[in-house]
Biotite code that builds the C-alpha atoms (Angstrom):
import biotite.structure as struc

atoms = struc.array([
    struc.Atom([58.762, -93.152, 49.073], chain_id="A", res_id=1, res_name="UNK", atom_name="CA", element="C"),
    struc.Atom([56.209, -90.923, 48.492], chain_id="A", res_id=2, res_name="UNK", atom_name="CA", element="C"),
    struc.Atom([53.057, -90.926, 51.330], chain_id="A", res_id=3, res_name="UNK", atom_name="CA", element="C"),
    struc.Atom([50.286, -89.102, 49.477], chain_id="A", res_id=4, res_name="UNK", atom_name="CA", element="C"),
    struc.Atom([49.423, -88.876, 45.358], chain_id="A", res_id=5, res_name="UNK", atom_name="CA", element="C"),
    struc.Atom([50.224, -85.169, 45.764], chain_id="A", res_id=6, res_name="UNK", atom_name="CA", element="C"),
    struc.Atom([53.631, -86.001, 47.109], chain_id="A", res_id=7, res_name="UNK", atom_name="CA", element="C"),
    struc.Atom([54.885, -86.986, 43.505], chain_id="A", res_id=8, res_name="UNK", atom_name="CA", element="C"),
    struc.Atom([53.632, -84.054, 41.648], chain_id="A", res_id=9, res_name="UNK", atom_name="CA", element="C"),
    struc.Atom([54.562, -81.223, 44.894], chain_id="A", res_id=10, res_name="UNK", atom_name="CA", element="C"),
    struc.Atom([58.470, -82.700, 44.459], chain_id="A", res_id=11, res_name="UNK", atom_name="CA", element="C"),
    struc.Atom([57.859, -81.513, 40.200], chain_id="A", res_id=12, res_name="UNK", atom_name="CA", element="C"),
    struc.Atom([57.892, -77.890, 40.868], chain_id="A", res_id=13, res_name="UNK", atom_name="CA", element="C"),
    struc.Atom([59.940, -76.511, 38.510], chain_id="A", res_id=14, res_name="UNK", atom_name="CA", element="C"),
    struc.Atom([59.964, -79.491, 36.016], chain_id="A", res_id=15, res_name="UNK", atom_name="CA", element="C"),
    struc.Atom([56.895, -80.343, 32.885], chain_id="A", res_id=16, res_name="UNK", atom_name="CA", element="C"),
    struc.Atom([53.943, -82.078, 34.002], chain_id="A", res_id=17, res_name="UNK", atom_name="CA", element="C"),
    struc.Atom([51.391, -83.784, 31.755], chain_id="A", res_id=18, res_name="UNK", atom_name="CA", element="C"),
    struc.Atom([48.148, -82.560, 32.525], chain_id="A", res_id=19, res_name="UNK", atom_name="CA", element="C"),
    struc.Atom([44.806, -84.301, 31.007], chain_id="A", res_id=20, res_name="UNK", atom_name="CA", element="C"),
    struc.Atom([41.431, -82.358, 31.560], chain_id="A", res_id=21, res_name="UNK", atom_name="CA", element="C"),
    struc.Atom([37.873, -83.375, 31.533], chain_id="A", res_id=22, res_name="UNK", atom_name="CA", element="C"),
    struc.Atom([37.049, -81.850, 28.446], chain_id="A", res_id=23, res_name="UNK", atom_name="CA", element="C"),
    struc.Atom([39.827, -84.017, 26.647], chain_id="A", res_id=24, res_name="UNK", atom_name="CA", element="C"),
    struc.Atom([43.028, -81.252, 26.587], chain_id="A", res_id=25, res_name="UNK", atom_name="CA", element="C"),
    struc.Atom([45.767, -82.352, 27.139], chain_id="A", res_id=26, res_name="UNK", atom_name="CA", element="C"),
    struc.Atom([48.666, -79.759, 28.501], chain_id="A", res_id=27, res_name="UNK", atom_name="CA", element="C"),
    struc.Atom([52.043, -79.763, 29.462], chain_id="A", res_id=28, res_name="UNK", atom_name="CA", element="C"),
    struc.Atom([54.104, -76.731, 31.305], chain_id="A", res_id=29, res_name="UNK", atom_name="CA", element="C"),
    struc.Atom([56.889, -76.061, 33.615], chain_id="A", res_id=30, res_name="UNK", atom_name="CA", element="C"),
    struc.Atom([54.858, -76.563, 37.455], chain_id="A", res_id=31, res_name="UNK", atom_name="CA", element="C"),
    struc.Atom([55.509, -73.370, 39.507], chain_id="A", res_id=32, res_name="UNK", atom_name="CA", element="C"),
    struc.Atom([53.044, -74.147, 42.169], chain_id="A", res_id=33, res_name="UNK", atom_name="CA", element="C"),
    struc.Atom([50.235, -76.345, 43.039], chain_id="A", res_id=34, res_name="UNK", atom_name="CA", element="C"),
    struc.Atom([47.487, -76.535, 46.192], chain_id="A", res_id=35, res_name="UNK", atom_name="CA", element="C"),
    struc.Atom([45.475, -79.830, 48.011], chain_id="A", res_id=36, res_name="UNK", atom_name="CA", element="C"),
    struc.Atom([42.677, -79.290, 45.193], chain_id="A", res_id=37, res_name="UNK", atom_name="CA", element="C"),
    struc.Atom([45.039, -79.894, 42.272], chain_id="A", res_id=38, res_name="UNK", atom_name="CA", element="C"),
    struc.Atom([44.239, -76.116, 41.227], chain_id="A", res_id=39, res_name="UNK", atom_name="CA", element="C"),
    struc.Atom([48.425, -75.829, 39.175], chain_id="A", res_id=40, res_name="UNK", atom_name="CA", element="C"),
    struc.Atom([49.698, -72.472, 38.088], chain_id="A", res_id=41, res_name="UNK", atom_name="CA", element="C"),
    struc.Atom([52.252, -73.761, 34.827], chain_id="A", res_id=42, res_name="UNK", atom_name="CA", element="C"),
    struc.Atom([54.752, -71.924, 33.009], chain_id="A", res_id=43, res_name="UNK", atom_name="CA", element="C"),
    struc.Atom([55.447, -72.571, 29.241], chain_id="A", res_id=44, res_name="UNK", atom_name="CA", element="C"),
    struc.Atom([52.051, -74.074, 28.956], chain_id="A", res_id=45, res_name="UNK", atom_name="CA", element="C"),
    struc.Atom([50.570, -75.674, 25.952], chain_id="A", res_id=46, res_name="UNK", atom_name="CA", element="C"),
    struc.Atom([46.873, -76.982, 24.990], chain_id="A", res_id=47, res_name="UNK", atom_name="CA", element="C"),
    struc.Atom([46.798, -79.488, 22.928], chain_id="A", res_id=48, res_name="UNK", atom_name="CA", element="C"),
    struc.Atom([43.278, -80.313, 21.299], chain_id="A", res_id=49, res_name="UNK", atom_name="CA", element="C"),
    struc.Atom([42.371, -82.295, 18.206], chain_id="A", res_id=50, res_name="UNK", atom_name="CA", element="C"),
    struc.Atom([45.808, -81.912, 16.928], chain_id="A", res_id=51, res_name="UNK", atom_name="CA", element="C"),
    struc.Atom([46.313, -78.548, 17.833], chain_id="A", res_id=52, res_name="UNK", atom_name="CA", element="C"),
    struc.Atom([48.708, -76.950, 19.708], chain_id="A", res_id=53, res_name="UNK", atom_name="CA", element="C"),
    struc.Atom([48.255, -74.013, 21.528], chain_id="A", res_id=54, res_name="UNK", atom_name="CA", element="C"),
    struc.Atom([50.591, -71.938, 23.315], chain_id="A", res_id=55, res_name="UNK", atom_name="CA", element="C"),
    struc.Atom([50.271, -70.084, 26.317], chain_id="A", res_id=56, res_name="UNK", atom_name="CA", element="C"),
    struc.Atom([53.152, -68.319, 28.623], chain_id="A", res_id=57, res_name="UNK", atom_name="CA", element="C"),
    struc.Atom([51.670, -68.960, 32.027], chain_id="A", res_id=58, res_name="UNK", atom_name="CA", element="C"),
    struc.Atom([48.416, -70.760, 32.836], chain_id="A", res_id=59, res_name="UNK", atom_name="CA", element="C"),
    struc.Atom([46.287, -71.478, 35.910], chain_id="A", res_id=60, res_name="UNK", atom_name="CA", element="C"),
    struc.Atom([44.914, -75.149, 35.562], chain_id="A", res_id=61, res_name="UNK", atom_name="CA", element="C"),
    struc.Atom([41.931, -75.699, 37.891], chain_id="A", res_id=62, res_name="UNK", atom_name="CA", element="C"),
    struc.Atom([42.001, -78.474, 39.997], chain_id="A", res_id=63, res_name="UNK", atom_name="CA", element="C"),
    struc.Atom([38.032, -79.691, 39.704], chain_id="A", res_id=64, res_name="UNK", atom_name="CA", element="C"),
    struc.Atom([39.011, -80.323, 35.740], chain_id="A", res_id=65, res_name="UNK", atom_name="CA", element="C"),
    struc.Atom([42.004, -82.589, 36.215], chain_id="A", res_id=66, res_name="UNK", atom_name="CA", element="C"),
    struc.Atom([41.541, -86.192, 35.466], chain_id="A", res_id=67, res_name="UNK", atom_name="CA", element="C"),
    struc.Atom([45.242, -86.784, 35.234], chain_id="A", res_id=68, res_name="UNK", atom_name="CA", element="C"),
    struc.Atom([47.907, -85.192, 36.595], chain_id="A", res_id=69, res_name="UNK", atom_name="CA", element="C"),
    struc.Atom([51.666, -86.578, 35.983], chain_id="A", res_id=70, res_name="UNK", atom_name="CA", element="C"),
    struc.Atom([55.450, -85.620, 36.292], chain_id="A", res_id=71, res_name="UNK", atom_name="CA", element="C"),
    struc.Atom([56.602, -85.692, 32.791], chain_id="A", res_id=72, res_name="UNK", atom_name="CA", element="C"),
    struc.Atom([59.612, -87.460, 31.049], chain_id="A", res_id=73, res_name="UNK", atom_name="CA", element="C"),
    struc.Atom([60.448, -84.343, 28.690], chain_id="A", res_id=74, res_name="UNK", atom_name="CA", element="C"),
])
């Protein structure tokens, strides 16, 4: 069983997470690494806003924009 919220998301390096920002993106990307402030570098990110995807190779997700942060099923 997992201890801390962080504990769920630290054991998902190297699988997707769904990521859901303040400003209403929503990404998803491999998790490479990941720090106590929820600041997440991702791999095989994408953006997806108003029906739009966007695709980025790597992206650095900072933590103070994260409203959700999950392990994802894909």
């Amino acid at each position: 069983m997992d201890k801390r919220p962080l504990d769920a998301l630290n054991k998902s390096k190297g699988k997707n997470v769904y990521v859901i920002l303040k400003n209403g993106r929503e990404i998803t990307g491999k998790l490479q690494a990941l720090d106590i402030h929820l600041n997440m570098w991702l791999e095989d990110a994408e953006i997806t806003f108003e029906d739009k995807k966007t695709t980025f190779g790597d992206l650095l997700v900072r933590g103070d924009s994260v409203v959700i942060a999950s392990p994802s099923n894909q």
